[in-house]
C-alpha positions in Angstrom: 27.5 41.4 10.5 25.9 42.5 13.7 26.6 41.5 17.6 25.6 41.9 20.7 27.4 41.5 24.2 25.7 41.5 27.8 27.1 40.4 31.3 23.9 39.0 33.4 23.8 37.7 36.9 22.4 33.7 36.6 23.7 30.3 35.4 24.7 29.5 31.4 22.2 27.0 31.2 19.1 29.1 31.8 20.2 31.8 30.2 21.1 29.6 27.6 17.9 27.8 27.4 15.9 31.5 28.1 17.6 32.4 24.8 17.0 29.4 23.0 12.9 29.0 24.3 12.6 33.0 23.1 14.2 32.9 19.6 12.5 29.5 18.6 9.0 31.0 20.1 9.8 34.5 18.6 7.6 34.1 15.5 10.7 34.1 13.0 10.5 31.0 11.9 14.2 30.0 12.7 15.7 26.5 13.6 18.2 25.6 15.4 21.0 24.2 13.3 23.7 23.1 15.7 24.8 23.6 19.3 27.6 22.7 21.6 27.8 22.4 25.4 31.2 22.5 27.2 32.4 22.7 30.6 35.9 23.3 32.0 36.2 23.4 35.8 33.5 25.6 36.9 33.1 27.2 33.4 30.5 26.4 31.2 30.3 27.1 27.7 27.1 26.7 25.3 27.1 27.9 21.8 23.7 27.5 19.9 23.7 28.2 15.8 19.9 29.7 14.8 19.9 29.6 11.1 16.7 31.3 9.3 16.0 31.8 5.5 15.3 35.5 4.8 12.9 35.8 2.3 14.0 39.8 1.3 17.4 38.9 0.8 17.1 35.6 -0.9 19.7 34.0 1.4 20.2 32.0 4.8 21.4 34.1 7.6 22.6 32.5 11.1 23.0 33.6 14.4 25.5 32.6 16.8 25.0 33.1 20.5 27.8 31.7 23.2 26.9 32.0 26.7 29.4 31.3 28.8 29.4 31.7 33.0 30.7 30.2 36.6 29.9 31.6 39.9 26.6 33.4 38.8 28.0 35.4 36.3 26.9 34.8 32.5 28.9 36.4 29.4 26.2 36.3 26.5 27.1 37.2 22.9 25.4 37.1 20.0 26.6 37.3 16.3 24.6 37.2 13.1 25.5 37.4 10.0 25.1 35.7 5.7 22.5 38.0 5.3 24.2 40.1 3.0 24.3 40.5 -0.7 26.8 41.2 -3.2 30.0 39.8 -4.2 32.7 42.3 -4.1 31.4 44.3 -0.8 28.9 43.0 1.4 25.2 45.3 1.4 23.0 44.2 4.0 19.2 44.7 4.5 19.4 44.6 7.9 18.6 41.1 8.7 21.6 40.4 11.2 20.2 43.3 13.2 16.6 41.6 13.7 18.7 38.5 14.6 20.6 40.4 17.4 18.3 42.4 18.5 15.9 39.3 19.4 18.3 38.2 21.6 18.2 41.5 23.1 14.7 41.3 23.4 14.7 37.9 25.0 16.9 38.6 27.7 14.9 42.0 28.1 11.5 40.2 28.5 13.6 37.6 30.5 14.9 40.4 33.1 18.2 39.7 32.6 18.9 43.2 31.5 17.1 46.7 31.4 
């Protein structure tokens, strides 16, 4: 498992939807498998689920990504993981990191962080 957490200055949705347009457009041949959209009050909560076959490890692995802000302030966090192998301990190929660090990447293009 792998994750990544950032605090950016916008609103959910375009981060949200910055995240989204990057990963699908990032060349790893991912699809989005679910998503939810929530909002309580001024918070809003949207939670997309990338899933992506990984050829080198022979199994699915997915990537969770929750952004969540009100008054200009955006939580982002990003979690992949099921790319590992094994079935008593989990070795992994480093497939969640590539996962992760695309969203780091996005939102690094994007200007949301340095």
């Amino acid at each position: 498992m792998s994750n990544f957490s950032a605090v950016v200055r916008g609103d959910a949705e375009t981060v949200a939807y910055t995240v989204y347009d990057g990963f699908m457009n990032s060349g790893l041949s991912c699809e989005l498998a679910g998503s939810s959209d929530r909002t309580w009050g001024e918070v809003r909560v949207i939670t997309l689920v990338f899933d992506k076959y990984m050829a080198r490890v022979g199994n699915r692995a997915s990537l969770t990504v929750t952004v969540s802000g009100a008054g200009g302030t955006v939580a982002v966090d990003a979690v992949g993981s099921g790319a590992g192998t094994g079935a008593f301990w989990s070795f992994s190929w480093g497939a969640e990191d590539d996962l992760v660090m695309t969203v780091q990447g996005v939102l690094r293009r994007a200007g949301y962080i340095t």
